[in-house]
Residue frames as a rotation matrix with the C-alpha (Angstrom) as fourth column:
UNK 1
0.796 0.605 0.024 -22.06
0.603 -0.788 -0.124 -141.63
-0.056 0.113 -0.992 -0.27
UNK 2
-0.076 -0.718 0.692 -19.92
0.586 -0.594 -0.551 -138.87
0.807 0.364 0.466 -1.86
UNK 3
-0.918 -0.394 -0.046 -19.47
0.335 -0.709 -0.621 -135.54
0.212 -0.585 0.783 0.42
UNK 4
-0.868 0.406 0.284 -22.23
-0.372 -0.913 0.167 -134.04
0.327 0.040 0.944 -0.91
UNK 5
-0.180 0.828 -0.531 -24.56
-0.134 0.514 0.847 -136.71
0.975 0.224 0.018 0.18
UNK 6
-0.953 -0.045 -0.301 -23.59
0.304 -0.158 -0.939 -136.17
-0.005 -0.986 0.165 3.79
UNK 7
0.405 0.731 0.549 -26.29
0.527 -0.677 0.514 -135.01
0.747 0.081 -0.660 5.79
UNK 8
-0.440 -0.835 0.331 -25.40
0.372 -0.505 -0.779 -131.92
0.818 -0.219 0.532 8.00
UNK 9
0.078 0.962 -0.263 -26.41
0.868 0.064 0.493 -131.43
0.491 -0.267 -0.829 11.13
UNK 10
0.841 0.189 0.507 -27.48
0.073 -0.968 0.239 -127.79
0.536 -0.164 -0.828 12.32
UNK 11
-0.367 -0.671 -0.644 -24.45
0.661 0.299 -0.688 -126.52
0.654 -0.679 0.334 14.10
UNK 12
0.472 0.551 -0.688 -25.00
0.877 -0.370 0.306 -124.52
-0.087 -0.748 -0.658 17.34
UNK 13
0.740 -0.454 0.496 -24.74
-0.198 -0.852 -0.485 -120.30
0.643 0.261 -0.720 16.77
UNK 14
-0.419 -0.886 -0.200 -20.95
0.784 -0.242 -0.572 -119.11
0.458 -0.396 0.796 18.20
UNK 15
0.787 0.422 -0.451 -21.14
0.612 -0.626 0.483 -116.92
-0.079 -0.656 -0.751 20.71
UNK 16
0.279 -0.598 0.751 -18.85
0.201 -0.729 -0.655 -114.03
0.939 0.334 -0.082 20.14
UNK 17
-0.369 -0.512 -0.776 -16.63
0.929 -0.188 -0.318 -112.47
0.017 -0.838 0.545 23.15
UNK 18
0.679 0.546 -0.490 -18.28
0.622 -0.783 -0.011 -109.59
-0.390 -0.298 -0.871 24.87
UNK 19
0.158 -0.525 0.836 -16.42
0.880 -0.309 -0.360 -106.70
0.447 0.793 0.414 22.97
UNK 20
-0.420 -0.464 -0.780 -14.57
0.898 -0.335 -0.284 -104.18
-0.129 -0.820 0.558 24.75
UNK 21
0.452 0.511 -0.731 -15.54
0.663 -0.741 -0.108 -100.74
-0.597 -0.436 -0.674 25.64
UNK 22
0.692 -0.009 0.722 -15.71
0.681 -0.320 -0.658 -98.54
0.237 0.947 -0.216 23.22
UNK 23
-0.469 -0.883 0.003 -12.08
0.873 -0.463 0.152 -96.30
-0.133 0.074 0.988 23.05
UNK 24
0.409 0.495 -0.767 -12.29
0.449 -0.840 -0.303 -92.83
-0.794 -0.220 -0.566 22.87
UNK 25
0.975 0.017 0.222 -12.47
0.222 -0.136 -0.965 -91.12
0.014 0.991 -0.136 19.36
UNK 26
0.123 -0.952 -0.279 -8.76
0.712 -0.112 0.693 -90.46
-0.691 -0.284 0.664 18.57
UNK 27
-0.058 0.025 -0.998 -7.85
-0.373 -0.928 -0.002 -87.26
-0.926 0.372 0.063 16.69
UNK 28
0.627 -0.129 0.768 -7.97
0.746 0.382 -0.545 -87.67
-0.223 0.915 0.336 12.94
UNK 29
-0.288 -0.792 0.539 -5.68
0.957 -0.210 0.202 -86.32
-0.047 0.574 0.818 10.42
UNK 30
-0.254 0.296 -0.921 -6.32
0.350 -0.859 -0.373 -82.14
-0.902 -0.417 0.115 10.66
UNK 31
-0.159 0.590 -0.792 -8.38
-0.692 -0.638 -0.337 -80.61
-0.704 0.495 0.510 7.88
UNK 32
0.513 0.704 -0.491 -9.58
-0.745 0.082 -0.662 -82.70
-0.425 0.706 0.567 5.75
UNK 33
0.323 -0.221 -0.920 -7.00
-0.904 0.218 -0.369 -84.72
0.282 0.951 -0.130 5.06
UNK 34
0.806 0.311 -0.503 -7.11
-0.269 0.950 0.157 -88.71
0.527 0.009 0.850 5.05
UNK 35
0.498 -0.712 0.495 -5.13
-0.527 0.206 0.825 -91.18
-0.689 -0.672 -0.273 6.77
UNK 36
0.676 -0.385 0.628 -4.43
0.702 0.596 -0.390 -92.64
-0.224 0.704 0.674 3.19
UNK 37
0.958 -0.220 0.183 -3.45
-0.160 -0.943 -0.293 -89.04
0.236 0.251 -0.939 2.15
UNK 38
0.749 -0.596 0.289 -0.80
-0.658 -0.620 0.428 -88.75
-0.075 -0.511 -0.856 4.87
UNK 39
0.485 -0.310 0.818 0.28
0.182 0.950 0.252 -92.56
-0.856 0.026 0.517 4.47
UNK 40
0.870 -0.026 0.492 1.22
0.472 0.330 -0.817 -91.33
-0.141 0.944 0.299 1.13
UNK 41
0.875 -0.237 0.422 3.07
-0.129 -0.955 -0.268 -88.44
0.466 0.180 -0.866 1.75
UNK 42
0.377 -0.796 0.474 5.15
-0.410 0.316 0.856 -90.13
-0.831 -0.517 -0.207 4.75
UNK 43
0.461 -0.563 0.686 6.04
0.843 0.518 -0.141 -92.64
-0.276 0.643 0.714 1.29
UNK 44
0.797 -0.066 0.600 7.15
0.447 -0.604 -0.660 -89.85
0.406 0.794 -0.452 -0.85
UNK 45
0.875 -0.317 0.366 8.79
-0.474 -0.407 0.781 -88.46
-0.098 -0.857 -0.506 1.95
UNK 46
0.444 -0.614 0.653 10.93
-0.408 0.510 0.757 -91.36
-0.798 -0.602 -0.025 2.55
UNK 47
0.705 -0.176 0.688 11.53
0.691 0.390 -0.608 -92.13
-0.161 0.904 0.396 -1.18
UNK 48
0.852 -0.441 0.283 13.01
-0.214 -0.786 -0.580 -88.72
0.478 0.434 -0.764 -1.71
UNK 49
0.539 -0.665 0.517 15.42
-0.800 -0.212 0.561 -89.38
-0.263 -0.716 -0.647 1.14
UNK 50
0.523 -0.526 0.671 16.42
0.107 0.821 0.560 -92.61
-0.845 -0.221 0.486 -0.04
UNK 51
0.892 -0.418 0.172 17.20
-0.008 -0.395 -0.919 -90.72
0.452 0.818 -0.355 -3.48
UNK 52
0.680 -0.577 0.453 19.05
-0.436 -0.815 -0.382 -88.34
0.590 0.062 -0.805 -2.02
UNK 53
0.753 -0.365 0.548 20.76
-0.443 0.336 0.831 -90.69
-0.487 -0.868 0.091 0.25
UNK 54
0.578 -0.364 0.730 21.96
0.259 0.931 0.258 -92.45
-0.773 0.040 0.633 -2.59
UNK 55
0.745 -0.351 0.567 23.01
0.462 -0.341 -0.819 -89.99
0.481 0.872 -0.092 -5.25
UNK 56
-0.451 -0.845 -0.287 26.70
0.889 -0.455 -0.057 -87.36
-0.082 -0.281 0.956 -4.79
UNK 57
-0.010 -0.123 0.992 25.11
0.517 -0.850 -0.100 -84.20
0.856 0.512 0.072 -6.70
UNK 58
-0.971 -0.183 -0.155 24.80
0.225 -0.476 -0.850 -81.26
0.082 -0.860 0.504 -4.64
UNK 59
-0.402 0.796 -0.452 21.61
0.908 0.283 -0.308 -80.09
-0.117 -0.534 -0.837 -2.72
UNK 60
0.221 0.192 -0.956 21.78
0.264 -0.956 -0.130 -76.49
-0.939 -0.224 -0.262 -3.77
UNK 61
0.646 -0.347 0.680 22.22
0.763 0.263 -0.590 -75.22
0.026 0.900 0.435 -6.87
UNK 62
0.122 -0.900 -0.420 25.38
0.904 -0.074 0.420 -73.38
-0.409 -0.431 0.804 -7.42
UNK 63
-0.055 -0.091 0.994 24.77
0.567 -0.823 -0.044 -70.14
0.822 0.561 0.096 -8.87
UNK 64
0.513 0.838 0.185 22.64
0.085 -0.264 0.961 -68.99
0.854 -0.478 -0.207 -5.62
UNK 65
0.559 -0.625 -0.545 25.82
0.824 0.343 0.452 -70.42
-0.096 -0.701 0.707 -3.38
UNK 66
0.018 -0.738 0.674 28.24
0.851 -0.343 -0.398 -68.32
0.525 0.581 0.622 -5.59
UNK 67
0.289 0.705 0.648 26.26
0.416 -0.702 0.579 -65.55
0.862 0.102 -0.496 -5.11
UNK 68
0.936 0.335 -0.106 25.69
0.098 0.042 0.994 -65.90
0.338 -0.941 0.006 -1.62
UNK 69
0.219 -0.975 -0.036 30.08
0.975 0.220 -0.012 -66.90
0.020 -0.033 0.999 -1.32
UNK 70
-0.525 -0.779 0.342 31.17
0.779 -0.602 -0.175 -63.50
0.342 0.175 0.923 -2.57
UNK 71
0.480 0.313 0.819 27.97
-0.266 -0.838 0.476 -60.97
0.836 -0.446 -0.319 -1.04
UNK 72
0.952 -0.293 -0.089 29.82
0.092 -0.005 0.996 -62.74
-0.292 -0.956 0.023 2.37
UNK 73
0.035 -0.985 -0.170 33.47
0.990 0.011 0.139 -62.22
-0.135 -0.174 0.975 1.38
UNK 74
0.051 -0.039 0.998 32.86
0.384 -0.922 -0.056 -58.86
0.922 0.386 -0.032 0.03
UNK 75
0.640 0.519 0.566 31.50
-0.183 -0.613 0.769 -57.84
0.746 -0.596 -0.297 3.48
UNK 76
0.795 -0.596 -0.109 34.65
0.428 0.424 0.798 -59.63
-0.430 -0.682 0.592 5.42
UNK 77
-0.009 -0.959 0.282 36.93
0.956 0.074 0.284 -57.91
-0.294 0.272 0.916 3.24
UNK 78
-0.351 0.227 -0.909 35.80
0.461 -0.803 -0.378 -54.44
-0.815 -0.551 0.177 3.51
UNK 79
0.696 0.700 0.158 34.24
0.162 0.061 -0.985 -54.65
-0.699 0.711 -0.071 0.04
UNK 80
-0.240 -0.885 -0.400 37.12
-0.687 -0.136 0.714 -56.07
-0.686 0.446 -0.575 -1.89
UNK 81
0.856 0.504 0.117 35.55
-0.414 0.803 -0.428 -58.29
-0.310 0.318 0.896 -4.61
UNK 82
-0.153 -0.756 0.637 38.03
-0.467 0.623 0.628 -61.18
-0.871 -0.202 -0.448 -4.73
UNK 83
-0.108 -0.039 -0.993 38.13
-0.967 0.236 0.096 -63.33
0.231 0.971 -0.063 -7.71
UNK 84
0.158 0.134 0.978 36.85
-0.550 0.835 -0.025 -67.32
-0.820 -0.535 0.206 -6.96
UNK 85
-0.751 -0.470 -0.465 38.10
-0.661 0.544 0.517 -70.14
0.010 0.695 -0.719 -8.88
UNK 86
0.087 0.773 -0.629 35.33
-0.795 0.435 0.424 -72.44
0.601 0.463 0.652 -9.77
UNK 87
0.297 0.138 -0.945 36.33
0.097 0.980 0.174 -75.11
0.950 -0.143 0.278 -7.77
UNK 88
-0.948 -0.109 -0.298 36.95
0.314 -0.191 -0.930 -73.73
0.045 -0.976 0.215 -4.59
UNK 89
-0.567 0.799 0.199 33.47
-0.815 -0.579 0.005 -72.53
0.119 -0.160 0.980 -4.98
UNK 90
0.270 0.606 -0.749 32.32
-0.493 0.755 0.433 -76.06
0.827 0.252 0.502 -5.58
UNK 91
-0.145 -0.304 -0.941 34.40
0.375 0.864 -0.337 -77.19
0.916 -0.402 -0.012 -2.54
UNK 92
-0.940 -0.133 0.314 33.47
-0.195 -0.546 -0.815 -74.63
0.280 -0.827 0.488 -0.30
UNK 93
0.075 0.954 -0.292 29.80
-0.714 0.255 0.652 -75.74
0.696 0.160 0.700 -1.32
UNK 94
0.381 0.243 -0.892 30.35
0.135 0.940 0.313 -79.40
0.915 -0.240 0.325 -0.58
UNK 95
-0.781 -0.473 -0.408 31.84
0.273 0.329 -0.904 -78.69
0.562 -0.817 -0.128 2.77
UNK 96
-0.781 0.562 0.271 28.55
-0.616 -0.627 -0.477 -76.59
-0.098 -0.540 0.836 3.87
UNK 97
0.032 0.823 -0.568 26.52
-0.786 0.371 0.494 -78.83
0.617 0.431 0.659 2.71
UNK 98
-0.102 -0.220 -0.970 28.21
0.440 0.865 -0.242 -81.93
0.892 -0.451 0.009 4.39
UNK 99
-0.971 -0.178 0.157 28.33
-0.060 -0.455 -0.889 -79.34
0.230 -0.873 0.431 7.81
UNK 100
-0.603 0.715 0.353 24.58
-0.725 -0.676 0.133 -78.83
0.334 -0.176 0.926 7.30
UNK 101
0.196 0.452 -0.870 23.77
-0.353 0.860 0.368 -82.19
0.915 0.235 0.328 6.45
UNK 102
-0.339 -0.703 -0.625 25.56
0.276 0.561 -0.781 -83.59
0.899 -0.437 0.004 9.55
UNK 103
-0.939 0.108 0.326 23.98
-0.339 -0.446 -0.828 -81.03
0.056 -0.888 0.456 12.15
UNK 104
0.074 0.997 0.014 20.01
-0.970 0.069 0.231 -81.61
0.230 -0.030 0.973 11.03
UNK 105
-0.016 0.187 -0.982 21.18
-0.121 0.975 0.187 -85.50
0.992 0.122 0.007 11.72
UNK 106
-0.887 -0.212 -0.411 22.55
0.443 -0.138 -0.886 -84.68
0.131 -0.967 0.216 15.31
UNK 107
-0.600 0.771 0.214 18.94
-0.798 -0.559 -0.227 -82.59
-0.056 -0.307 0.950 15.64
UNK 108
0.125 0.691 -0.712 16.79
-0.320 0.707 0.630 -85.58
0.939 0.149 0.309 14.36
UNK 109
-0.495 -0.384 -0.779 18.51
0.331 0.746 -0.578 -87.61
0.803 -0.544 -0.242 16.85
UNK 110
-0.953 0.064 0.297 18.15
-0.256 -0.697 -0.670 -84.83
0.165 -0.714 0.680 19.48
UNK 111
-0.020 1.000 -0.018 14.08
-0.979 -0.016 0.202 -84.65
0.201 0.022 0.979 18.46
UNK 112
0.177 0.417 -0.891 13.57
-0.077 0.909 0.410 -88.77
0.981 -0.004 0.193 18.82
UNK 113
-0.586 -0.302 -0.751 15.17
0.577 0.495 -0.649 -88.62
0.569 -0.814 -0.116 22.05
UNK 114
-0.950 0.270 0.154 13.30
-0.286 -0.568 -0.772 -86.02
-0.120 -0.778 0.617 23.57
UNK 115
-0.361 0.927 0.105 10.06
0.880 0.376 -0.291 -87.62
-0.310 -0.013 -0.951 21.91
UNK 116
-0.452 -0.014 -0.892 9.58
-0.199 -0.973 0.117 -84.42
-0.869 0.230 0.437 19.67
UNK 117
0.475 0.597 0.646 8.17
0.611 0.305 -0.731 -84.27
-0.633 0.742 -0.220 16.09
UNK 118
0.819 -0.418 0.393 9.83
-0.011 -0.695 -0.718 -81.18
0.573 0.584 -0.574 14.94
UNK 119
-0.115 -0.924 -0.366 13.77
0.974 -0.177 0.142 -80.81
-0.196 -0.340 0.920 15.66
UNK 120
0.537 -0.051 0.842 13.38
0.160 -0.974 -0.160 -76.69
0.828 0.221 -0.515 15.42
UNK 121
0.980 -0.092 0.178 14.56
-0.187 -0.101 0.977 -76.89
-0.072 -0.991 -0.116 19.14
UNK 122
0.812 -0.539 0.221 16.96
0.222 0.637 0.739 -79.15
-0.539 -0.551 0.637 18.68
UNK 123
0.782 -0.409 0.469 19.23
0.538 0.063 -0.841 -77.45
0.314 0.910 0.269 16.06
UNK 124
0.552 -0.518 0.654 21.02
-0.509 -0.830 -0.227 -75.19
0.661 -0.208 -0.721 18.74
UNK 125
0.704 -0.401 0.587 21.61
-0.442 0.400 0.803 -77.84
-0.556 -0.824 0.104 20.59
UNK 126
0.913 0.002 0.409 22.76
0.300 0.676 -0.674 -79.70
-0.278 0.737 0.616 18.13
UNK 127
0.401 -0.824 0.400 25.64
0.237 -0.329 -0.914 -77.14
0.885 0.462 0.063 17.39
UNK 128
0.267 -0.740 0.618 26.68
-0.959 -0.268 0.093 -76.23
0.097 -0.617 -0.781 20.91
UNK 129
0.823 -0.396 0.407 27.66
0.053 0.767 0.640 -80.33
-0.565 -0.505 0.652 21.14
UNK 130
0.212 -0.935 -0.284 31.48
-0.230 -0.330 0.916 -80.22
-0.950 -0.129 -0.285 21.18
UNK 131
-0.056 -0.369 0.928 32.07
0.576 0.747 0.332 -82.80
-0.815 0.553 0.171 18.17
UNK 132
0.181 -0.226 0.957 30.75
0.761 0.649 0.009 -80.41
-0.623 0.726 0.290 15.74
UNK 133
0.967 -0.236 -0.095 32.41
-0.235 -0.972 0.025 -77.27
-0.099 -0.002 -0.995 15.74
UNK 134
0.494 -0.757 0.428 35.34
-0.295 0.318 0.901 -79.09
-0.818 -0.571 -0.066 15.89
UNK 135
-0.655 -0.414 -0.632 34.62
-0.706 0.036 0.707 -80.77
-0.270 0.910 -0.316 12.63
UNK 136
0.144 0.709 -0.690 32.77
-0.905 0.377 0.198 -83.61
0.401 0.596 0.696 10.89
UNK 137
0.361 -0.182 -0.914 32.28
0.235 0.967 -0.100 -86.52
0.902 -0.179 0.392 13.03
């Protein structure tokens, strides 16, 4: 007799483990929006960052910097408008940028250790720690 000629005999029902007490509801995602939703966003999220982790350009665009450069020298220099050379503008950029970049990491940090979500707190600290007033690193 092949397999199928077996004859089978009844098996006895499984008994299942008593299932635990039901958990209390846990919050869901506020207004309306899914846990797929947010599952996406956290991707996106982290995609952008691994962009930007991986590209040089700058994070600002540089007209808005410029700007911003000479309405603050004007006002340090008792409203002398200075001439800027293009590339000192572009390096004065990349050093703020690398300053900014560098503090919001020292906040993250700040926010995981305290068990935070938002680092708003943690950005003053973040500058009164000696290392980075000092410089980068």
């Amino acid at each position: 007799m092949g397999p199928r000629g077996r004859i089978r005999r009844p098996e006895a029902p499984r008994r299942r483990a008593a299932s635990p007490a039901p958990a209390a509801p846990r919050p869901g995602p506020s207004l309306g929006t899914s846990s797929r939703q947010l599952a996406r966003r956290r991707h996106r999220v982290l995609k952008e960052i691994r962009t930007l982790q991986k590209s040089t350009h700058l994070l600002r665009r540089k007209n808005p910097f410029c700007r911003l450069a000479r309405e603050i020298c004007v006002k340090f220099t008792r409203g002398v408008d200075f001439s800027w050379q293009a590339q000192a503008l572009l390096a004065l950029q990349e050093a703020a940028e690398a300053f900014l970049v560098h503090v919001f990491e020292d906040a993250y940090l700040l926010s995981l250790h305290a068990g935070r979500v938002t680092f708003s707190q943690d950005v003053p600290l973040a500058r009164r720690i000696p290392g980075i007033q000092k410089g980068l690193g």
